[in-house]
C-alpha positions in Angstrom: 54.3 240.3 99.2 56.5 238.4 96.8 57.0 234.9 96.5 60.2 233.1 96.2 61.0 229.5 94.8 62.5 227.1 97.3 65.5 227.1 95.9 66.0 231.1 96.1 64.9 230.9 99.6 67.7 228.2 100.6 70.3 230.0 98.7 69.2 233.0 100.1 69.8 230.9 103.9 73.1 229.6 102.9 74.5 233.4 101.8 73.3 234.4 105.6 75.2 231.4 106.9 78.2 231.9 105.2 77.8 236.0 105.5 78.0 235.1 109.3 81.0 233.0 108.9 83.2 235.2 107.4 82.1 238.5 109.6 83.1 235.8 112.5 86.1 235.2 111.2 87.4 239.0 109.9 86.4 239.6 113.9 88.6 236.7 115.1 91.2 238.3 113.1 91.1 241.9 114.4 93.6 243.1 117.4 90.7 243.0 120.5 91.1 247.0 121.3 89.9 247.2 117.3 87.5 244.7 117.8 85.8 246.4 121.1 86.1 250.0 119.4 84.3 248.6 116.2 81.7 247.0 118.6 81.4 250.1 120.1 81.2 252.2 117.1 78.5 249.7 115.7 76.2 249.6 119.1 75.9 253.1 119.0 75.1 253.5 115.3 72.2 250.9 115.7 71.0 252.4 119.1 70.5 255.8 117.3 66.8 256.5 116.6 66.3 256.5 112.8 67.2 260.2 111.0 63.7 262.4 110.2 62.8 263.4 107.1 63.7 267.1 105.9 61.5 269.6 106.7 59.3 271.5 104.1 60.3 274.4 102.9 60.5 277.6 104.9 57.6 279.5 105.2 57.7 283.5 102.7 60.2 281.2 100.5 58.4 280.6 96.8 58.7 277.7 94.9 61.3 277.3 92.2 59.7 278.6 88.6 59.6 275.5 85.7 62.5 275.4 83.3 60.8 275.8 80.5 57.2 277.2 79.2 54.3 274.9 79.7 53.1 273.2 76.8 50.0 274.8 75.4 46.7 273.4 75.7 45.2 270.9 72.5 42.2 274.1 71.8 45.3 276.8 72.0 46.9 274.7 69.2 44.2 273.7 67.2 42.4 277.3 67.1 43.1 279.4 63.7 43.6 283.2 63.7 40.5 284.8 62.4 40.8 285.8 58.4 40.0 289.9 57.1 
């Protein structure tokens, strides 16, 4: 877990504050069927259950080959053709 300074943590509590205080405000200022539509809208985008992750990949289907060759091993490299 990471520790903040005092200071951060305050600042951090005054942007909530003031975050608040303008979504307050751009609310007040919205026509009330817009306001109750938003609400709506938002309500039922929170109440949804979180998305699941993609499933794996189909069974029969192979995997996609590398781009490029695989670099050879350090004893391919180092080992010398045999001399005549």
């Amino acid at each position: 877990m990471t520790k903040h300074s005092k200071y951060e943590n305050d600042r951090r509590a005054a942007e909530s504050v003031r975050m608040k205080e303008i979504e307050a405000a751009w609310m007040g200022s919205l026509p009330t069927e817009t306001a109750k539509a938003f609400k709506t809208a938002v309500d039922s985008a929170r109440s949804r259950p979180p998305a699941e992750p993609p499933a794996n990949m189909a069974p029969g289907t192979l995997p996609r080959p590398p781009k490029r060759e695989p670099r050879p091993t350090k004893e391919e490299r180092t080992r010398r053709p045999p001399r005549d």
